[in-house]
Wavefront OBJ file of the C-alpha trace (Angstrom):
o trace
v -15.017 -9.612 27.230
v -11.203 -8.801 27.318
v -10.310 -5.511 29.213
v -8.260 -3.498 26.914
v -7.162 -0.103 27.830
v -7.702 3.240 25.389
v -5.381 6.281 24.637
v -6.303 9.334 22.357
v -2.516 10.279 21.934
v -2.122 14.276 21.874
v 0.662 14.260 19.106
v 3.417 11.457 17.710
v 5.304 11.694 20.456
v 2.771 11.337 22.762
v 1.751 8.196 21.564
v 5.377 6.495 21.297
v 5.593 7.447 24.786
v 2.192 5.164 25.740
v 2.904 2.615 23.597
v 6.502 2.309 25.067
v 4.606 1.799 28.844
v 2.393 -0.719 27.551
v 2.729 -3.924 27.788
v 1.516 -5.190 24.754
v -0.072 -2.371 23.051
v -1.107 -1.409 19.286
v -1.664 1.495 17.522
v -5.218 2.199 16.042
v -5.282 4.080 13.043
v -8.074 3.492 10.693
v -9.073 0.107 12.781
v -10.360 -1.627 9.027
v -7.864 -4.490 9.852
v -6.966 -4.256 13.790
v -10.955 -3.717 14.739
v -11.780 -7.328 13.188
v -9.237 -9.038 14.515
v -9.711 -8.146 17.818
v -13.252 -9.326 17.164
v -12.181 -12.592 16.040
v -9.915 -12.954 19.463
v -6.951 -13.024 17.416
v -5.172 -10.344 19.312
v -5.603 -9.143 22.926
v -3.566 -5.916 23.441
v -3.520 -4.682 26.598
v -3.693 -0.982 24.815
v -5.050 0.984 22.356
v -3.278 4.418 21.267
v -5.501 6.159 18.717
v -3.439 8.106 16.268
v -6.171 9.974 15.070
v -5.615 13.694 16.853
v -2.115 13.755 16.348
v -1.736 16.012 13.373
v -0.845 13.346 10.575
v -3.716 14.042 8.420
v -2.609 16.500 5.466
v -1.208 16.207 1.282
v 1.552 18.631 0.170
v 3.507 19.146 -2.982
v 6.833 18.813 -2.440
v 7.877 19.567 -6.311
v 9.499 15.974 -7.911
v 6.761 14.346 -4.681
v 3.961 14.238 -2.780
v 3.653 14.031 0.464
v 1.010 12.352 2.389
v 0.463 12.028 6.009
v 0.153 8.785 7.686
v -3.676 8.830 8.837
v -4.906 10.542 5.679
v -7.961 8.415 4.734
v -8.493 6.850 1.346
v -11.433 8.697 0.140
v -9.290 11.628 0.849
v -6.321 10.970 -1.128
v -8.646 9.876 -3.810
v -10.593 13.240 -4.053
v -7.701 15.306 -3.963
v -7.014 17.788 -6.753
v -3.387 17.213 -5.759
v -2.972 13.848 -6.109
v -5.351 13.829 -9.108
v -3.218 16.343 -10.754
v 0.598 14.764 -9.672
v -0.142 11.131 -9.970
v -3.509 10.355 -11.010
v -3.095 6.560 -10.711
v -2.786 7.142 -6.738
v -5.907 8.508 -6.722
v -7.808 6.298 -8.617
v -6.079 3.448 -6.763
v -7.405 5.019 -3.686
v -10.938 5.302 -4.742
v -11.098 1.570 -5.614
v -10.218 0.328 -2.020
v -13.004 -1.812 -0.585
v -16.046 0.231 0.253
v -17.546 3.585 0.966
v -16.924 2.307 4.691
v -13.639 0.963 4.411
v -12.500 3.941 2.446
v -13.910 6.445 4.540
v -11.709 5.253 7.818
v -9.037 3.159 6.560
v -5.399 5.403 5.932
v -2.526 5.024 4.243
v -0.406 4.636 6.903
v -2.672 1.903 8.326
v -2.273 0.291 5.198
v 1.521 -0.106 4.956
v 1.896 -1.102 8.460
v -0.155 -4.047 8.042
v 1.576 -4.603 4.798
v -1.152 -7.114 3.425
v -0.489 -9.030 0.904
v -3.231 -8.119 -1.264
v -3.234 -4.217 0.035
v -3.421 -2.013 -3.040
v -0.738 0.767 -1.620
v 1.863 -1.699 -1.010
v 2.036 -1.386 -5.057
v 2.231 2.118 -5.199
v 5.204 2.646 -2.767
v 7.300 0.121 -4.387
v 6.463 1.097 -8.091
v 6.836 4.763 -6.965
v 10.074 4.131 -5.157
v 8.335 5.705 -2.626
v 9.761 6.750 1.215
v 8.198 6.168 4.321
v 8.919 8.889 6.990
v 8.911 7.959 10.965
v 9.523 9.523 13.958
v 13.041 8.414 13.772
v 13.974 8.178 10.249
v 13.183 8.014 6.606
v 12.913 4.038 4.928
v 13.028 3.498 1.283
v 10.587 1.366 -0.636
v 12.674 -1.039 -1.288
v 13.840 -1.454 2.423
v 10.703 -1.394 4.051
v 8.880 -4.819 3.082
v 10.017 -7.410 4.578
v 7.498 -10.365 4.088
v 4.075 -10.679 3.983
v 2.243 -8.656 6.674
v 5.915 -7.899 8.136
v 7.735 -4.450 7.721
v 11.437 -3.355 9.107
v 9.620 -0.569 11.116
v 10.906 -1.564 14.444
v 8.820 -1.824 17.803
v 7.043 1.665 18.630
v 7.992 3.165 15.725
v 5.105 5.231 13.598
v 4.686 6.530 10.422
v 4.111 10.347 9.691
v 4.035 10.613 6.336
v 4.867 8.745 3.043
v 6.169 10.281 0.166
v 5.372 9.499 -3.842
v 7.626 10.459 -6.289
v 5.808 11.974 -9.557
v 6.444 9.581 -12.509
v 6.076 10.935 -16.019
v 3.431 8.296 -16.213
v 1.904 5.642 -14.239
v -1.654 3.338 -13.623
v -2.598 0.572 -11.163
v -5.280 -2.326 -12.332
v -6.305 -5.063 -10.111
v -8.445 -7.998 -10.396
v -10.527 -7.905 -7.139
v -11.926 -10.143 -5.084
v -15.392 -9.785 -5.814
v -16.445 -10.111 -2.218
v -13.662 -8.331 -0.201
v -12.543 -6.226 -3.065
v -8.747 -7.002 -1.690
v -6.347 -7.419 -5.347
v -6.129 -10.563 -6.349
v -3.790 -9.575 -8.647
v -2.569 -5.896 -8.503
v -0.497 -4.141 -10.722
v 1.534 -0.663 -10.689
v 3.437 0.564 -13.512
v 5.403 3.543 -13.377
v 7.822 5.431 -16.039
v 10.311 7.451 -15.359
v 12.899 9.147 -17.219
v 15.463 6.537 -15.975
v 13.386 3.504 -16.394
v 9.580 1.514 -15.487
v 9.057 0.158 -12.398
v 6.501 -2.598 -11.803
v 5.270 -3.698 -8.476
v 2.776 -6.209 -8.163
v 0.472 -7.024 -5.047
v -1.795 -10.011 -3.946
v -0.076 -12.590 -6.097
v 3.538 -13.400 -4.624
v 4.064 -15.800 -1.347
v 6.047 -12.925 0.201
v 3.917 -9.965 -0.551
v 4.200 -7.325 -2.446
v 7.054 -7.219 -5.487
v 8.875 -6.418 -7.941
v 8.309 -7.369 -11.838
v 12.082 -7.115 -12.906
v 11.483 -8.905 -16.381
v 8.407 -6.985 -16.887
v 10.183 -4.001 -16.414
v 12.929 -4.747 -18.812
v 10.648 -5.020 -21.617
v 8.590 -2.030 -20.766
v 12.269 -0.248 -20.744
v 12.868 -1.592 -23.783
v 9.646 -0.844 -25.579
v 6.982 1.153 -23.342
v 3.726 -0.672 -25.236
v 1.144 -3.492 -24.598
v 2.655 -5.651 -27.353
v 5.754 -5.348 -25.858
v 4.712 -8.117 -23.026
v 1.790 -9.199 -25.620
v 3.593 -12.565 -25.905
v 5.555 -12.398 -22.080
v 4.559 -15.210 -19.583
v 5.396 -14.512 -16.013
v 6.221 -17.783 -14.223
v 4.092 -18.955 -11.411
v 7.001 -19.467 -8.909
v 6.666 -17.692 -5.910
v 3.437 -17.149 -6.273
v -0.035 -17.960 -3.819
v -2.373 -20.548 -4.602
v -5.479 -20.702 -2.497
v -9.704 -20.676 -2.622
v -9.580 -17.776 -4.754
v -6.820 -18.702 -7.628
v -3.988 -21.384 -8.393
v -0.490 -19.506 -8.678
v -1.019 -20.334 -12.418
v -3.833 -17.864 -13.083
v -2.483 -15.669 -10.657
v 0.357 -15.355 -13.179
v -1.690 -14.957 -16.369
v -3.296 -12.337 -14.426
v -0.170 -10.442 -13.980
v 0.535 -9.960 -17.267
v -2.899 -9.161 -18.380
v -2.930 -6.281 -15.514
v 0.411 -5.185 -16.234
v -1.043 -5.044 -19.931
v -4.200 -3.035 -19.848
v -1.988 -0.613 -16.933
v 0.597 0.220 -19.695
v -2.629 1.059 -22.090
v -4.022 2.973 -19.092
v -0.687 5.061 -19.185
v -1.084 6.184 -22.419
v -4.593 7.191 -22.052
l 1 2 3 4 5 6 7 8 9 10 11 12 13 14 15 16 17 18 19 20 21 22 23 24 25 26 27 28 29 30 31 32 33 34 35 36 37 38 39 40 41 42 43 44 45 46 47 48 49 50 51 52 53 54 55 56 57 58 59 60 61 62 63 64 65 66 67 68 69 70 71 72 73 74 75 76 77 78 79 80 81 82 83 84 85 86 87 88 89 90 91 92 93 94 95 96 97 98 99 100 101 102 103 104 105 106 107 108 109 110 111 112 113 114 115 116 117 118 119 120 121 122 123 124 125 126 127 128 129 130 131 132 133 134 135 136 137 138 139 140 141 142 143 144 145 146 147 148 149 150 151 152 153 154 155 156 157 158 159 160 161 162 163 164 165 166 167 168 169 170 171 172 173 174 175 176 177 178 179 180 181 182 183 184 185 186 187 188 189 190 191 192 193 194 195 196 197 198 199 200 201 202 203 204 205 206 207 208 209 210 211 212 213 214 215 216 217 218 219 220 221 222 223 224 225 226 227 228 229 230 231 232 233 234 235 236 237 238 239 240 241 242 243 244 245 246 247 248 249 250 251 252 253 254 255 256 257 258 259 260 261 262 263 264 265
């Protein structure tokens, strides 16, 4: 068995302060995707610095946004009245994550620092044009991903909160995995009163993206039959077990399709 030591940080700053003595240490928020793989041997840190007790668990309204605190689990951000009421596609997106398990530890802020490929909230940031808030500084959507399972947040840095802009209308679909429930194809759409945004997850070679000629014709025309006869080219996209990058792409226009019908519901 490896020796690994373990922190219960007091607050944020706490915690940067550990994980800046350590010598290769990690930060343990929900644990859904850092527990297994220190099962599986694939990582060995010498530390652990639970984030759990340091105050990062909370939603708030912050008029055009919400605000939602880094270890805020999924089945709360799901059953929130708030989030139900300001974007109700968040919510729902939150209550299809995994399982009853996975949704009862796993947070969002977990979730965009492992930056998964086929992680549902990826979507939502970058559809939402979404901010993520540090100790240090604020990072735009569109800044933040860099690569699958890579981010721009720099070494020791943690997330506090993330804030959601409030579309005028939005709705995620995903084609899961059957067993792990991850997206196989994901899709967020989200209209605004300057334009859609599309951001689609567990399809392209880089993680999570943007749909630019989707969004174009959604600008254009904000209806199914608008992409009824689009085809989304397969470039760039995964192929493994589970799907070619072929299907993936057929998928992400049928998702993108029944998510604009979702937005009208």
């Amino acid at each position: 068995m490896y020796s690994t030591k373990y922190v219960k940080a007091k607050d944020i700053h706490d915690a940067a302060t550990i994980m800046a003595s350590a010598e290769d240490g990690k930060f343990l928020a929900g644990g859904m995707t850092l527990i297994p793989t220190l099962k599986q041997r694939l990582a060995n840190p010498d530390c652990l610095v639970d984030l759990s007790a340091c105050g990062l668990s909370a939603i708030d309204d912050d008029d055009n946004a919400i605000r939602i605190g880094a270890m805020t689990r999924h089945v709360d951000v799901a059953e929130s009245a708030l989030v139900q009421k300001a974007i109700p596609a968040v919510a729902d997106l939150a209550g299809h994550i995994g399982d009853r398990q996975v949704r009862n530890c796993g947070t969002i802020g977990g979730s965009l620092a492992n930056n998964d490929p086929a992680a549902c909230y990826p979507a939502a940031l970058l559809a939402l044009g979404g901010t993520v808030h540090t100790q240090n500084r604020s990072i735009t959507a569109e800044d933040y991903f860099d690569g699958m399972f890579e981010t721009t947040l720099e070494e020791g840095e943690i997330i506090r909160e993330v804030s959601l802009p409030k579309p005028e209308k939005a709705a995620y679909v995903k084609f899961p995995n059957p067993a792990s429930r991850y997206a196989m194809v994901g899709v967020f759409v989200a209209k605004f009163a300057d334009g859609v945004r599309v951001a689609v997850t567990g399809a392209g070679e880089d993680g999570v993206f943007r749909a630019s000629n989707l969004e174009a014709a959604l600008d254009a025309n904000f209806s199914a039959d608008a992409i009824a006869d689009g085809t989304v080219s397969a470039d760039g996209l995964m192929s493994d077990i589970h799907a070619s990058a072929e299907y993936r792409a057929h998928l992400i226009g049928e998702m993108t399709r029944r998510a604009v019908t979702a937005c009208g519901r």
